[in-house]
matplotlib code that plots the C-alpha trace (Angstrom):
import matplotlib.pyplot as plt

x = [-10.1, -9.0, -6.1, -2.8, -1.4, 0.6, -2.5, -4.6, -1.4, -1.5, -5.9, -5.5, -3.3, -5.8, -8.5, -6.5, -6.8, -10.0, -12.2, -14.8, -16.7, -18.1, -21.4, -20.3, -19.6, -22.7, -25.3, -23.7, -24.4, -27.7, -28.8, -27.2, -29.1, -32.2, -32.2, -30.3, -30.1, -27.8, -25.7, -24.8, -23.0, -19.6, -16.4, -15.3, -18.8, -19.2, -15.2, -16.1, -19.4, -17.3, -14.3, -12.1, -9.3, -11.4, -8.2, -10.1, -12.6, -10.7, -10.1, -14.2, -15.1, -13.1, -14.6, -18.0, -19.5, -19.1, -20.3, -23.4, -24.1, -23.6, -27.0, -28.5, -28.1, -28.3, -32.1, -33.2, -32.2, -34.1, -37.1, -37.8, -37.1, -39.1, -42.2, -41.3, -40.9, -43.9, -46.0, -44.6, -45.6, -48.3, -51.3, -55.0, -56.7, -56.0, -56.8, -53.9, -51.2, -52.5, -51.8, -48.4, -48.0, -49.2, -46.2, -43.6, -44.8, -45.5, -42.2, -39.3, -36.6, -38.4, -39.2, -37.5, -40.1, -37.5, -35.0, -37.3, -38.8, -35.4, -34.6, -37.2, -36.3, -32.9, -34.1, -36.0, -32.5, -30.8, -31.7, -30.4, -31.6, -35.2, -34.6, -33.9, -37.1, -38.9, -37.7, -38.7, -42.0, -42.8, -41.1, -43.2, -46.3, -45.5, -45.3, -48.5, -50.7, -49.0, -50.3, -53.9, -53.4, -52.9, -56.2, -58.4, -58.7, -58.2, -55.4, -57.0, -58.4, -55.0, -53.7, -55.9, -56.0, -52.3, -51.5, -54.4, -53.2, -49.4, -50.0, -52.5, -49.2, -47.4, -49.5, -50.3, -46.5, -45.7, -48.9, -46.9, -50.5, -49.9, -52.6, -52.3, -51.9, -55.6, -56.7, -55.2, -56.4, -60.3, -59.9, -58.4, -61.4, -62.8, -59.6, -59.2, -62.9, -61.9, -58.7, -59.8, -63.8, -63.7, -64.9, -62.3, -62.3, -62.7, -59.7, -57.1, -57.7, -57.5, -54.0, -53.1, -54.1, -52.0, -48.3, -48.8, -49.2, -46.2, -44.6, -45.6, -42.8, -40.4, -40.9]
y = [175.3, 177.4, 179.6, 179.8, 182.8, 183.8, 183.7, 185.8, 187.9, 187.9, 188.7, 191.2, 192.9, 192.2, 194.2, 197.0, 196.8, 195.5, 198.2, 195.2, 194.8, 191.8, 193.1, 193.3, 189.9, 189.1, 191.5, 189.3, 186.2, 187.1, 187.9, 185.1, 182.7, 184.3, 184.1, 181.4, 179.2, 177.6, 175.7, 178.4, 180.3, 180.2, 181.6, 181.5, 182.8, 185.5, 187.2, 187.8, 189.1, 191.7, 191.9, 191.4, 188.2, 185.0, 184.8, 188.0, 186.3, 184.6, 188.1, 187.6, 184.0, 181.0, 178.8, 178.8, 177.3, 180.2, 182.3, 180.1, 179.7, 183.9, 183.7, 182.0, 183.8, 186.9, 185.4, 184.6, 187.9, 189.8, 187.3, 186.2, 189.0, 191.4, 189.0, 188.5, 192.0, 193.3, 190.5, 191.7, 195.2, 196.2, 197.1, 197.9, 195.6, 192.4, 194.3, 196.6, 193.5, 192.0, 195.4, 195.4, 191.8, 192.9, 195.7, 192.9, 192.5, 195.8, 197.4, 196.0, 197.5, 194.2, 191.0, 190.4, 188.1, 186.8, 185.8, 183.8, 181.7, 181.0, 179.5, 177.0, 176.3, 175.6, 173.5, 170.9, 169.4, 169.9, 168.6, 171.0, 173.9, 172.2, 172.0, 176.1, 176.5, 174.6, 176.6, 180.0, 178.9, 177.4, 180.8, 182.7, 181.1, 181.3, 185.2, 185.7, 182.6, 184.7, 187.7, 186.2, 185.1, 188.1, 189.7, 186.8, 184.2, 180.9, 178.1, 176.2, 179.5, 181.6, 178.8, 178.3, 182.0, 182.0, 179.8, 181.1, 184.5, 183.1, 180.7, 182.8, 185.6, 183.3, 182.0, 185.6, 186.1, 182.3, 182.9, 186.5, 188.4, 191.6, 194.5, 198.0, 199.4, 201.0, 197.3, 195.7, 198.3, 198.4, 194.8, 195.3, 195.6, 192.5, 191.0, 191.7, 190.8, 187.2, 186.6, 187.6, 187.4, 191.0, 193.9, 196.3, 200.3, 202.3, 204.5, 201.5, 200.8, 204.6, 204.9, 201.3, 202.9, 205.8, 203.8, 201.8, 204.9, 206.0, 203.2, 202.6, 205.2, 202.8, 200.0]
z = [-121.3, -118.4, -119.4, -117.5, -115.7, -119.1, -121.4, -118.9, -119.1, -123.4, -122.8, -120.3, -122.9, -125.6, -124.0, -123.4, -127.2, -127.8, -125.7, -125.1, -122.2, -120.1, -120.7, -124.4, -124.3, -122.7, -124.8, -127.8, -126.3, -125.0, -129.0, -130.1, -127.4, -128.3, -132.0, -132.7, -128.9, -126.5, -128.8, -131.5, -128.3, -128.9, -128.2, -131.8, -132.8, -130.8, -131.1, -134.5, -133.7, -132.0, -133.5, -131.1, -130.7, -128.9, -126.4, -124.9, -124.0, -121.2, -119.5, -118.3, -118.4, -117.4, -120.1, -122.2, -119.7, -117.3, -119.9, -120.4, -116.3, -116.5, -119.1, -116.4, -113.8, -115.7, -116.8, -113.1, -111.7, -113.8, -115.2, -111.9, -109.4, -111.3, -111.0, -106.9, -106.2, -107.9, -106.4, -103.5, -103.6, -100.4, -101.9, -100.9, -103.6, -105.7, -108.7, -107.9, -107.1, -110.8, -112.3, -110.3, -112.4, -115.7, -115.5, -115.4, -118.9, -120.2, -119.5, -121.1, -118.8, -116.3, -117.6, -121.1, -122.9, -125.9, -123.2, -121.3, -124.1, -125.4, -121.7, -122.1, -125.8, -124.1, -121.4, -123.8, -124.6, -121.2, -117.8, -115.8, -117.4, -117.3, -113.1, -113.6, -115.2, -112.9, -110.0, -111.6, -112.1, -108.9, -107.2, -109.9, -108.7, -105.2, -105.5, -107.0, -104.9, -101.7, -103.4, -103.9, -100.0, -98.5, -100.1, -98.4, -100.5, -99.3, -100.3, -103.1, -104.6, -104.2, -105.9, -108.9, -109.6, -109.7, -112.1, -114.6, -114.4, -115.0, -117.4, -119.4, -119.2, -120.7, -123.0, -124.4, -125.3, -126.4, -129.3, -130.3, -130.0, -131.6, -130.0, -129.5, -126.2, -126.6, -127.1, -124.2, -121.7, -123.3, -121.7, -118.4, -116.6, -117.7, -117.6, -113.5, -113.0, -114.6, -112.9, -109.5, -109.2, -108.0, -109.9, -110.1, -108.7, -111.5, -109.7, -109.6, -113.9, -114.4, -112.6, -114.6, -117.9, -116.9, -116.1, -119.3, -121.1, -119.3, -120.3, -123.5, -124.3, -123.9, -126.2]

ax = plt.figure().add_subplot(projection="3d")
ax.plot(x, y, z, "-o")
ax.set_aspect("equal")
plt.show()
């Protein structure tokens, strides 16, 4: 329901009161998808998550649909981009552009693992949301097989390499594989030596082992 030009009126009123945000609304919603899924997002739910009257709600978002297509969006910015842009990234080796990948995954403030997964739980039982999927991991893909490209390799192997290294990422997080940082980087070598075919410089795992410490601080 879309409300009139008196109820916005009545809900711009109540967030005077109610001191909640959009992003408020959407960090509640966000939880709730992930822990719960697409269909236990509702208005009702989530006003008293927060306290505040659900009329409010309509100050932000026309319906919950628009609340739902902001998830979406809000998902694709972030899940996707970070993986584009760091794929992206010039570098003088593969090994460097995999480590560039692997950071998507290390720091949280990037690629938000939870929010991702419960995407695709949502898009088993909608059409449209599966088409979304679809669309990330084919541009997912395409960032890293352009990423293979540009360090020589030809089509079919940019290609295979890609999706390996992606669906192995994937894979890793799906199983919840719980490892120290310690044990994840005693394999990076032998992880980038798999993935790409090419031993890796000694100076490109040392400056990996030293963001992920780095980063580490954040989780």
């Amino acid at each position: 329901m879309t409300p009139s030009g008196d109820q916005k009126s009545v809900n711009k009123s109540r967030h005077g009161n109610s001191k909640v945000t959009r992003d408020e609304w959407l960090q509640a919603a966000r939880d709730i998808l992930v822990t719960k899924g697409a269909s236990d997002v509702k208005v009702l739910t989530l006003s008293k998550r927060l306290g505040v009257a659900r009329s409010s709600f309509y100050w932000y978002f026309e319906n919950r649909s628009d609340l739902l297509d902001a998830l979406l969006k809000e998902w694709e910015a972030r899940n996707t981009k970070c993986i584009v842009d760091k794929c992206a990234l010039r570098t003088t080796s593969i090994a460097q552009t995999v480590c560039h990948f692997f950071e998507c995954f290390i720091d949280p403030r990037l690629f938000d693992q939870r929010l991702d997964f419960a995407v695709r739980e949502w898009s088993r039982r909608d059409a449209f949301i599966r088409s979304k999927i679809d669309e990330a991991d084919l541009a997912r893909l395409k960032a890293l097989t352009h990423a293979f490209a540009r360090h020589g390799y030809d089509a079919a192997g940019s290609d295979a390499r890609a999706r390996i290294l992606y669906f192995m990422q994937l894979g890793y997080h799906a199983l919840d594989i719980k490892e120290s940082f310690d044990v994840r980087l005693a394999r990076v070598e032998a992880y980038l030596l798999g993935f790409t075919g090419v031993s890796p410089d000694p100076i490109d795992i040392k400056n990996f082992r030293t963001r992920v410490l780095e980063l580490g601080g954040l989780h």
